[in-house]
C-alpha positions in Angstrom: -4.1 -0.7 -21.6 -6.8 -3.4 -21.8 -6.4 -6.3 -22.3 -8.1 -9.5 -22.7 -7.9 -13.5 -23.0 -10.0 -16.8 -22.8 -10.7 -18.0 -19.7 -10.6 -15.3 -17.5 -13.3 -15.5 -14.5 -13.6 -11.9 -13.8 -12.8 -8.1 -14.7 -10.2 -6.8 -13.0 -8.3 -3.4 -12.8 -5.3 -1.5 -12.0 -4.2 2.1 -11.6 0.0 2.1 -11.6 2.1 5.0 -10.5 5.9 5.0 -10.8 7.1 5.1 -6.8 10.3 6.2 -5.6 13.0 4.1 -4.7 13.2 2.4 -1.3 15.7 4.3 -0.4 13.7 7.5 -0.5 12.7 9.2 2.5 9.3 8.4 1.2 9.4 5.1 1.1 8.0 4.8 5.2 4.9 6.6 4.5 4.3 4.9 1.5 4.1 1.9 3.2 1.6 3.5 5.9 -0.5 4.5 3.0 -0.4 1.6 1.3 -1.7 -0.4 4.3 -4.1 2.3 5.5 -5.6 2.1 2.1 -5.2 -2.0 2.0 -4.1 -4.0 4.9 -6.8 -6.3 6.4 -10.0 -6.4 6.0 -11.7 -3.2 7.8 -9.1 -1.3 5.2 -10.9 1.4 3.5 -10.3 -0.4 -0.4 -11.9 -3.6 1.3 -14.7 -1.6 3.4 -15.3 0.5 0.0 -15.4 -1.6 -3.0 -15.9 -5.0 -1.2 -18.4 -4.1 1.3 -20.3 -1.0 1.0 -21.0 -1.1 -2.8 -20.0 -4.7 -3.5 -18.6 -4.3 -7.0 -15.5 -6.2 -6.1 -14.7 -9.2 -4.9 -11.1 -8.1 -4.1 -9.1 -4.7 -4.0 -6.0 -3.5 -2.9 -3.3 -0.7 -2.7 0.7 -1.8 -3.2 3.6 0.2 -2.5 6.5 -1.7 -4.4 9.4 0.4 -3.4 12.8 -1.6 -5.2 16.3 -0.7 -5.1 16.2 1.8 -7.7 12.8 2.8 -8.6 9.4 2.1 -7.1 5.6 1.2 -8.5 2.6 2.1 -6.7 -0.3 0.0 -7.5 -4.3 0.5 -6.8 -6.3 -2.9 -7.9 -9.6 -4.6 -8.2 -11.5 -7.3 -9.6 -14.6 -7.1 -10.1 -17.4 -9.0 -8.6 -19.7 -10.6 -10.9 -20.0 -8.2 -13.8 -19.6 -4.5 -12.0 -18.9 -1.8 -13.9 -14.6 -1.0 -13.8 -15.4 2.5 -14.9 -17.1 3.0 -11.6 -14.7 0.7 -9.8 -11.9 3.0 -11.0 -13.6 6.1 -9.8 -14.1 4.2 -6.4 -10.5 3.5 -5.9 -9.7 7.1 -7.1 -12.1 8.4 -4.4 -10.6 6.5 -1.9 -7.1 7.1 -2.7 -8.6 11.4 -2.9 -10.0 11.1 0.3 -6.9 9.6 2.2 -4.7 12.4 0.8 -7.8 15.4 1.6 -9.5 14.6 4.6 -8.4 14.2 7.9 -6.8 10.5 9.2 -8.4 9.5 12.7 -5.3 9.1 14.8 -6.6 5.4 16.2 -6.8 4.4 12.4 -3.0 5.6 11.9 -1.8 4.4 15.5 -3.4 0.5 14.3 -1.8 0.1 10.8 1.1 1.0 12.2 0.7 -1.4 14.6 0.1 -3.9 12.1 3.2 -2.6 10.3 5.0 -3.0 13.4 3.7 -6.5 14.8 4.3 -7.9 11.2 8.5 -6.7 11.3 9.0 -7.8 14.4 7.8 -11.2 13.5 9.5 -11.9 10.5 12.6 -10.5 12.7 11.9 -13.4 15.7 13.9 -16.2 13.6 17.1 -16.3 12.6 16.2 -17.2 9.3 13.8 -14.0 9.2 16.1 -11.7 11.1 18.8 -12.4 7.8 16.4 -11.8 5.4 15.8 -8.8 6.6 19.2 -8.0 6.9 19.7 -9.3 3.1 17.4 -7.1 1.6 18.5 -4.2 3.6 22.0 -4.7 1.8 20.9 -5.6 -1.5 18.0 -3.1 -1.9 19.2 0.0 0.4 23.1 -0.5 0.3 23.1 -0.4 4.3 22.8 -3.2 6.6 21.7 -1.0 9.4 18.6 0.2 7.4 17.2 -2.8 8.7 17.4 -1.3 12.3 16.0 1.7 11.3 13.3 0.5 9.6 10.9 0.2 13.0 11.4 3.9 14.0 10.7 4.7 10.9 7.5 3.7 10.8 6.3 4.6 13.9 7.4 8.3 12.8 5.2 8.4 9.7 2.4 11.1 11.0 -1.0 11.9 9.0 0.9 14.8 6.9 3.1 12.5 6.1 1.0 9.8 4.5 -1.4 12.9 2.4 1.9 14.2 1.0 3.0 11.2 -0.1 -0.3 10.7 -2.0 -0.3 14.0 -3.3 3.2 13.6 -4.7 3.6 10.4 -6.4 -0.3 9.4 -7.2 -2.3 12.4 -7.3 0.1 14.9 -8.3 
C-alpha cells in the first residue's frame, strides 16, 4: 500500500508481518530479535541503513506481541530523498542475514542485557512493578507470567532468534 499526503517531510517505509500472540512460546525470542535487529544505536537496522549507507535517517524492527494476535514490524524513513526500493531490500538483507548467519554470542549476551536491565527497571517502583503485573493479567491471563518473563529471556539462544525469523517473517 502506498500512500501519500501534503506535508509530509520524508519517505518512509514499512514491511508488516502478522506475529503470534504474546502468549506464544515465541513471543521471548521475538523480542530478542526484535532488539538485536533495533535496540540502540550500534543495532544492526541503525549501523545498516543509518550509518553505513546513510539512506535513512531512522529504522527500526517491532515485535508487537498483544493478547490475541501479534504484528511484526520492520521500518524506515528515508533520509533526504533515498531510494525505498533499496531501503526495503536493506531491511530485508538484514532481517536474511539475522535468520542465516551465525549471531556472535557477545551480541546475543548484550541485548539481552539490555532486555534485562530495562525489566528490572520498570520493576524497581511500585507503580512499575503493577504495571507489569497488569499487563501480565490482561494480556497473558496469568499474573505470574510476569515472574517468568526474566528467565525467559535470558533462555532465548541464537537458534532460537533464526527460527523465529524463519517462521513468522521469512517463511
Amino acid at each position: 500500500v502506498t500512500l501519500r499526503a501534503p506535508n509530509v517531510p520524508l519517505p518512509a517505509l514499512a514491511l508488516l508481518w502478522q506475529g503470534p500472540s504474546i502468549r506464544d512460546a515465541d513471543a521471548p525470542a521475538l523480542r530478542v530479535a526484535a532488539a538485536l535487529l533495533a535496540a540502540g544505536e550500534s543495532s544492526r537496522l541503525n549501523e545498516s541503513l543509518v550509518y553505513r549507507t546513510q539512506l535513512a535517517q531512522q529504522a527500526g524492527f517491532d515485535a508487537a506481541l498483544n493478547a490475541d494476535a501479534g504484528m511484526l514490524a520492520a521500518y524506515a524513513i528515508a533520509a533526504d530523498k533515498a531510494p525505498l526500493a533499496k531501503i526495503e531490500q536493506l531491511l530485508r538483507d538484514e532481517i536474511t542475514a539475522l535468520a542465516a548467519q551465525p549471531i556472535a554470542e557477545a551480541e546475543l549476551d548484550k541485548v539481552r542485557t539490555q532486555l534485562l536491565t530495562r525489566a528490572v527497571a520498570t520493576r524497581q517502583t511500585p507503580q512499575g512493578l503493577a504495571g507489569r503485573i497488569g499487563a501480565a493479567v490482561v494480556l497473558q491471563g496469568d499474573a505470574r507470567q510476569a515472574e517468568r518473563e526474566l528467565p525467559q529471556l535470558q533462555a532465548v539462544t541464537a537458534a532460537d532468534v533464526q527460527r523465529v525469523l524463519r517462521r513468522y517473517v521469512l517463511g
